[in-house]
Every structure is written in C-alpha cells, then in structure tokens.
N, C-alpha and C positions, 0 to 999 in steps of 0.2 A: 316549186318554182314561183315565179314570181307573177303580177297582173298580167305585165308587158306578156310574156311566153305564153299565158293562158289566150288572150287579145290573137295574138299573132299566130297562135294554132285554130284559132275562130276562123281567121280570115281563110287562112291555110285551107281550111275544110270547106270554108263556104265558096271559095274560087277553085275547088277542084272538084266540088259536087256540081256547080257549074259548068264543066266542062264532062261531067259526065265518066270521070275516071276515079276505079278504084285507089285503095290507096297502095296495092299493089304497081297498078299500070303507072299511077304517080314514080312510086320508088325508083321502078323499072328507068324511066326516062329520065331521070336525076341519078341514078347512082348509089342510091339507099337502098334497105328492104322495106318492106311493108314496116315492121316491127319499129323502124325510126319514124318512116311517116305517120305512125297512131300516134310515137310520142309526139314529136314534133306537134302534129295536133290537140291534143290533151295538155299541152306544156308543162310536160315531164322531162324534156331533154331540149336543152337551148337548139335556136338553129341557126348554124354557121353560115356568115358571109355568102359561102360559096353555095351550098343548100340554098338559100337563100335566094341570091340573083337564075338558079337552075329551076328554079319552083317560080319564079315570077315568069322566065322564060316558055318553060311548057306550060303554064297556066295561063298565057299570052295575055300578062297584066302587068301592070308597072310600077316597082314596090311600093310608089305613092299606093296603091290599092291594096298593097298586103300593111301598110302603118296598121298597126291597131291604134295611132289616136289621130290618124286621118278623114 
C-alpha cells in the first residue's frame, strides 16, 4: 500500500490507543473485525469513506485529525 494508508493507520492507532480501545472494541463499534482494524492500521487494506467517518465518530475526532498530512 501506499504512504497515504501507511500515515492514515498511524493516525488510526494513535487516536484509538487514545481512547483506550482495543482494536477489537474499535471493530466492534464500526462494523469491522479486529482483523480489518490491524489492517486498516498497518496500511494493508485501504479504508472506506464509510470506515472512515465510523472511526473518526467513535474516536470522537475530526477527520481533520485522522489526515495523515494534517
């Protein structure tokens, strides 16, 4: 995958260790398994629009804060 997916599972990880949630508990409240939120993380699998605004939502941050070149 590419910078951007690598950048953007940084953020991913560092605003949901912020809050204190597995990447299990993450999944769970977004719709995913764990197994998409490592990818998602690791940027081995893009993440969808919809993933996206679900994971800025329970991570109660504002995709300005998930950019990886923000």
């Amino acid at each position: 995958m590419s910078e951007l997916h690598k950048k953007l599972g940084q953020r991913i990880r560092y605003k949901r260790q912020q809050k204190d949630f597995s990447q299990r508990e993450l999944g769970d409240r977004v719709g995913y398994d764990q197994r998409a939120i490592s990818k998602f993380e690791n940027g081995t699998r893009k993440v969808d629009a919809i993933a996206l605004f679900a994971m800025a939502d329970e991570l109660n941050c504002s995709m300005d804060e998930l950019n990886p070149f923000g």
